[in-house]
N, C-alpha and C positions, 0 to 999 in steps of 0.2 A: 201237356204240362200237368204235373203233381198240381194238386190242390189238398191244405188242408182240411187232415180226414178226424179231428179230434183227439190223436195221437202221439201228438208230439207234444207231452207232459211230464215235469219232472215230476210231480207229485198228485196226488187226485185226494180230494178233500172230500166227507159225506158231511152232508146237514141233516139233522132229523127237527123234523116241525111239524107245527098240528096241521093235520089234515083240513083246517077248514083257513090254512094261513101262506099266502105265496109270495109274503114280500122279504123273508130273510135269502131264501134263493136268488131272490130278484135282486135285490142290495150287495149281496153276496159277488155274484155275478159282475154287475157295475165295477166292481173295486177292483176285484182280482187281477194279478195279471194274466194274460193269454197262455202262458205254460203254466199253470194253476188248472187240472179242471175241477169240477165240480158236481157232484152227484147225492141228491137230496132221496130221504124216504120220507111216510107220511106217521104219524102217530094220530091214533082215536083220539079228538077231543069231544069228552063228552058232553057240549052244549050247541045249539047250532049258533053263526056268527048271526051278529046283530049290529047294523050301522048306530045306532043310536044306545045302549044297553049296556052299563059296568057290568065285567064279565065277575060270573059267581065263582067264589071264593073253593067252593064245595067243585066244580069244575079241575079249578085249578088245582087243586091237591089228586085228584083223580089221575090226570094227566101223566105226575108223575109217579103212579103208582103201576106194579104188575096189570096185565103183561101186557098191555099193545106197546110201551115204549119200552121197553126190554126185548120184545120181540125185535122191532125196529129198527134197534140197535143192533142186533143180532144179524140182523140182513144185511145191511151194510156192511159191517166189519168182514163179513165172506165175499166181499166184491172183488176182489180187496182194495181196501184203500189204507192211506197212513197216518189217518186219521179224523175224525170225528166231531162235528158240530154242535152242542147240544141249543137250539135255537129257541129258548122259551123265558124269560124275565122272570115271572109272574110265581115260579115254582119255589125258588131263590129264597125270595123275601117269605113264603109262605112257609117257610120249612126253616127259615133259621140254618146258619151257618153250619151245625153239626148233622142237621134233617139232609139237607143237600148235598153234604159230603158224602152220606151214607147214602145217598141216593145213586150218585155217581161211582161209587164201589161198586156197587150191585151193578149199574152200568157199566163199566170197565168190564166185570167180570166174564158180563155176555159177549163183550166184545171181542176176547179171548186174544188180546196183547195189545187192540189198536187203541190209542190215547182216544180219549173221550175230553172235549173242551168244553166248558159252559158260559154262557155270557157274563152272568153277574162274577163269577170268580175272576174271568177276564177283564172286568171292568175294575178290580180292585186294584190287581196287576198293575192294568193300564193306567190308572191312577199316580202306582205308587212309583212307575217308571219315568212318570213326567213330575215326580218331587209335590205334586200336588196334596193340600192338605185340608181344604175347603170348599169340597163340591158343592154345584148346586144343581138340584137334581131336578129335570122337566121331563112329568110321567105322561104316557098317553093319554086320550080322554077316557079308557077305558077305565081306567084306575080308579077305585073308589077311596075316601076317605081312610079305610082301615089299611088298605096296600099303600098309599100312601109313606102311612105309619110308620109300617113294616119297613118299609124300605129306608126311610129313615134311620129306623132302630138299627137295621143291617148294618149298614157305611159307619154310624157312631161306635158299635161293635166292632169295627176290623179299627178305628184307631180313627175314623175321620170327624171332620167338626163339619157337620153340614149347616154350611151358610145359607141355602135357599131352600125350597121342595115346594114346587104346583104340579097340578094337572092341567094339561093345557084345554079349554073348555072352549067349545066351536059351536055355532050355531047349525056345520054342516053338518053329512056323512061323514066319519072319519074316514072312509077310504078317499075322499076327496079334499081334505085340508095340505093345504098347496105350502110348498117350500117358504115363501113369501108370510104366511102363516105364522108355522112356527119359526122364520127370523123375529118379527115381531114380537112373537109370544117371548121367545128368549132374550130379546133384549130390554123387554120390561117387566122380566121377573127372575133377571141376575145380578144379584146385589152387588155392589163397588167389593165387599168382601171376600168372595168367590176367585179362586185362584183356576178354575176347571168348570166346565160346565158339564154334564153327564146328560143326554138326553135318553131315555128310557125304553125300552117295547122294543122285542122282535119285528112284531107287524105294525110299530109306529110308520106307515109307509113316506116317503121321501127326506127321509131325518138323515139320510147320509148325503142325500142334495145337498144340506143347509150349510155340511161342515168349513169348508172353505170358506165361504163367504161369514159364517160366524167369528170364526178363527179370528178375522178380516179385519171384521167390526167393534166384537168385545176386546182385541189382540191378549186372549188366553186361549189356552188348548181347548178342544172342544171332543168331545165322544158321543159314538151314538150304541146303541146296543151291536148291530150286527159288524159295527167298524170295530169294535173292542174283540169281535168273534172271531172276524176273520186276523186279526191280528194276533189272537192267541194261537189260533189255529197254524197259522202258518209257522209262529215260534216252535211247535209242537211237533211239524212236520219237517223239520231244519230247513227253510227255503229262504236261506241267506240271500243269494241270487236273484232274488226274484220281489221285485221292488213296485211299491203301490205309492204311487202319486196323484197329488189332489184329493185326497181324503184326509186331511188334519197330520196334525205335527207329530201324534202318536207314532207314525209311518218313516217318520225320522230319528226316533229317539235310539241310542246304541244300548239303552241294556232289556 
């Protein structure tokens, strides 16, 4: 008897993410469907992870800077694949709408045809495809005061009225803050105002657990970073076919 040998794919999807990060593959993964596959590279990030630690700002601008994630990009796109993940929040808000566009050109360009997707531009997408006009936005614990900010300023600048913005704050390891966590966290820090709830971070790890059950509870849409990714991603790759259920109502919208 044949056994599936990992080849029976209409489309093959890359993620690139920092090398010191394995929950956007892992999230990734979860959602997808079974003819989706999925093939990640690693990019330099120049700080090591810390459970406890907002990550530095000075890091973050690094990351997306020449060459380890232009190289990275570059690797990937000769696999070949039909397109491209770009797995990282943090760059987005640091760079400003026109910094990341210019970022992602330069990306494209390495890529030499294959689309390049980013979370945060996904997530504006995702937004504006569910008529939503009021996010409220829950950041990692990573997030300091000033990213925050940013991220704020970001969503007011494409056109949105953000109704909320926390960083969820935990006594634990963040790679240990459990789905039950941030339901909680999310339900006592989404204002009656909030039409959308936007949960934040690549390597926010179990934030695409929550969707479902959030959906549930607040009954408004809900997103997380890596669910807005793969969901551009796939628009990007044409994979009409190919249907993601039990991850938020993003997964059902027709445009």
């Amino acid at each position: 008897m044949w056994r599936p040998d990992g080849w029976n794919t209409k489309r093959r999807l890359g993620i690139l993410t920092p090398d010191v990060d394995l929950n956007p593959e892992s999230e990734i993964r979860a959602m997808a469907p079974a003819d989706i596959g999925l093939h990640a590279a690693r990019a330099r990030f120049a700080v090591e992870a810390h459970p406890t630690v907002t990550m530095p700002l000075s890091a973050v601008r690094a990351f997306a800077a020449p060459p380890h994630v232009d190289e990275a990009v570059e690797q990937l796109a000769a696999a070949p694949l039909d397109t491209i993940a770009f797995a990282f929040t943090s760059t987005t808000y640091l760079l400003g709408a026109q910094g990341d566009e210019a970022m992602l050109r330069r990306l494209r360009e390495r890529a030499h045809g294959v689309p390049v997707v980013a979370t945060v531009t996904a997530a504006v997408q995702a937004l504006r495809a569910l008529g939503a006009q009021r996010p409220c936005l829950i950041h990692p614990p990573w997030f300091d005061s000033e990213m925050d900010r940013m991220a704020q300023t970001y969503y007011r600048d494409a056109g949105f009225q953000v109704s909320g913005s926390s960083v969820l704050h935990t006594a634990h390891e963040w790679a240990t803050v459990s789905r039950e966590e941030i339901h909680r966290w999310a339900l006592a820090h989404t204002p009656d105002a909030a039409d959308a709830v936007l949960i934040d971070g690549n390597g926010f790890r179990r934030a695409v657990g929550t969707i479902e059950q959030l959906e549930t509870t607040l009954h408004r849409p809900v997103l997380t970073a890596n669910q807005v990714l793969l969901w551009a991603a796939l628009r990007s790759a044409d994979t009409a076919e190919s249907t993601v259920t039990g991850y938020g109502r993003l997964f059902t919208t027709d445009d």
